[in-house]
C-alpha positions in Angstrom: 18.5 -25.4 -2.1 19.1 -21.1 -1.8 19.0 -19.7 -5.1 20.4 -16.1 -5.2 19.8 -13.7 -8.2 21.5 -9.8 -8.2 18.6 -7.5 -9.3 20.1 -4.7 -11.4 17.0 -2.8 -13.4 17.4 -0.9 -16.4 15.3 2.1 -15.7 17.6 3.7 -12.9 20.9 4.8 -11.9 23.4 2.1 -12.1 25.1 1.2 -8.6 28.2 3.9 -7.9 30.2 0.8 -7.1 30.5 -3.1 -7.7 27.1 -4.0 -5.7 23.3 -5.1 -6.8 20.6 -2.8 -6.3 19.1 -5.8 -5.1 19.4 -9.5 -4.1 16.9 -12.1 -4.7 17.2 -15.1 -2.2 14.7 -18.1 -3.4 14.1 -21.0 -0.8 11.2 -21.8 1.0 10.2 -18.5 0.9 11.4 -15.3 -1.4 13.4 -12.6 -0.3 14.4 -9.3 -1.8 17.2 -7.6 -0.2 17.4 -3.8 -1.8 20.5 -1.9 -1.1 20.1 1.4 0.2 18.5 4.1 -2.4 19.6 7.2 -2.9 17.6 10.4 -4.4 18.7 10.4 -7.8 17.3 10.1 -11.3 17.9 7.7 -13.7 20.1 10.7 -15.5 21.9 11.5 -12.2 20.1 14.1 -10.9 20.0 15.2 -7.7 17.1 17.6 -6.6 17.5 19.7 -3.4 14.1 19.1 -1.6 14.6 15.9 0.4 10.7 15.1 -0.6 12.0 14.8 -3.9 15.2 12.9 -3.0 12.5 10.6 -1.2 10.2 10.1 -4.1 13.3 8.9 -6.3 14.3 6.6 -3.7 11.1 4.7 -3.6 10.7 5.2 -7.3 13.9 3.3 -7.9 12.9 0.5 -5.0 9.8 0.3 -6.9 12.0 -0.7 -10.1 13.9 -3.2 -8.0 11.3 -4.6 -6.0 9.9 -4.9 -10.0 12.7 -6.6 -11.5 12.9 -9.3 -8.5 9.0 -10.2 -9.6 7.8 -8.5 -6.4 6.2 -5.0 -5.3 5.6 -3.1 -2.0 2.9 -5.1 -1.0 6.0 -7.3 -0.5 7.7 -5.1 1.9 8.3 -5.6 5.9 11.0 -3.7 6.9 12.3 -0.2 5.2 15.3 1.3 7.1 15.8 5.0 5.9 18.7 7.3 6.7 18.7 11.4 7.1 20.7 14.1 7.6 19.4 15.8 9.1 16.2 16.3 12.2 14.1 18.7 10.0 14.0 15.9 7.2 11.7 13.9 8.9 8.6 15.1 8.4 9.1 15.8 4.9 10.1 11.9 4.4 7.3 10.7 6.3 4.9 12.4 4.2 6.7 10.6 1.9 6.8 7.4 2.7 3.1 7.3 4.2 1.9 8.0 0.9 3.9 5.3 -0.5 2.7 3.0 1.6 -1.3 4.4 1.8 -2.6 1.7 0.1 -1.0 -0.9 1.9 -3.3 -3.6 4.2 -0.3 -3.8 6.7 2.2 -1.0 6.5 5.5 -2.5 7.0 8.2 -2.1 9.7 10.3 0.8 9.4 13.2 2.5 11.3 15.0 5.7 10.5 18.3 7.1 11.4 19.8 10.3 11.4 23.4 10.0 10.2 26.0 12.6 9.8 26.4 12.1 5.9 26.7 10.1 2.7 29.6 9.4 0.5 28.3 13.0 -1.5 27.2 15.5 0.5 24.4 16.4 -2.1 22.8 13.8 -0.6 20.4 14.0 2.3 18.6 10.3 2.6 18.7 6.8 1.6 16.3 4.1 2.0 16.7 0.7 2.1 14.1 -2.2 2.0 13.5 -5.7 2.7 10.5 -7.4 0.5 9.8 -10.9 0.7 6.7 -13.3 -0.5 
């Protein structure tokens, strides 16, 4: 038997529409889906640096991977989404120190897109964890 539990955490932004942050999928194995993470505080604050959108995003995965009982050591896949070329290398630097500590660094693919639902923002991340 699938059991499925929405993961909604306290400590950030609540989802701008009728969605989970997350959705934990229990069978033989554990699954964590985590919808795409935008760079905003808890407050809703959006900085301009795209390093700092970054560091919110994985902040609030780290929250959701949290509140499904799991943590990046979990992750394999993390699909991110820029706006533009020269984000990049800011995100990577990013995202590599995320995942520094990490035996296996998971998969990862990244898009440049021509824009989100608020042009404020420049990236989105979205991850799959499972254990």
């Amino acid at each position: 038997m699938v059991e499925k539990k929405g993961i909604i955490p306290k400590g950030i932004m609540k989802p701008f529409a009728n969605y989970s942050h997350g959705m934990r999928i229990d069978g033989a194995t554990s699954h964590l889906l985590i919808s795409g993470q935008l760079g905003i505080s808890r407050d809703g604050v959006i900085p301009e640096a795209v390093e700092e959108q970054a560091g919110y995003c994985f902040a609030n995965i780290e929250a959701i991977l949290h509140g499904g009982g799991m943590d990046k050591h979990d992750v394999v896949k993390i699909t991110t989404f820029v706006t533009k070329r020269k984000y990049l290398q800011p995100y990577m630097k990013i995202r590599d120190e995320w995942i520094r500590n990490l035996a296996i660094p998971p998969t990862s693919t990244l898009y440049i897109v021509s824009g989100f639902a608020r042009p404020e923002f420049k990236i989105e991340i979205e991850v799959l964890a499972m254990k």
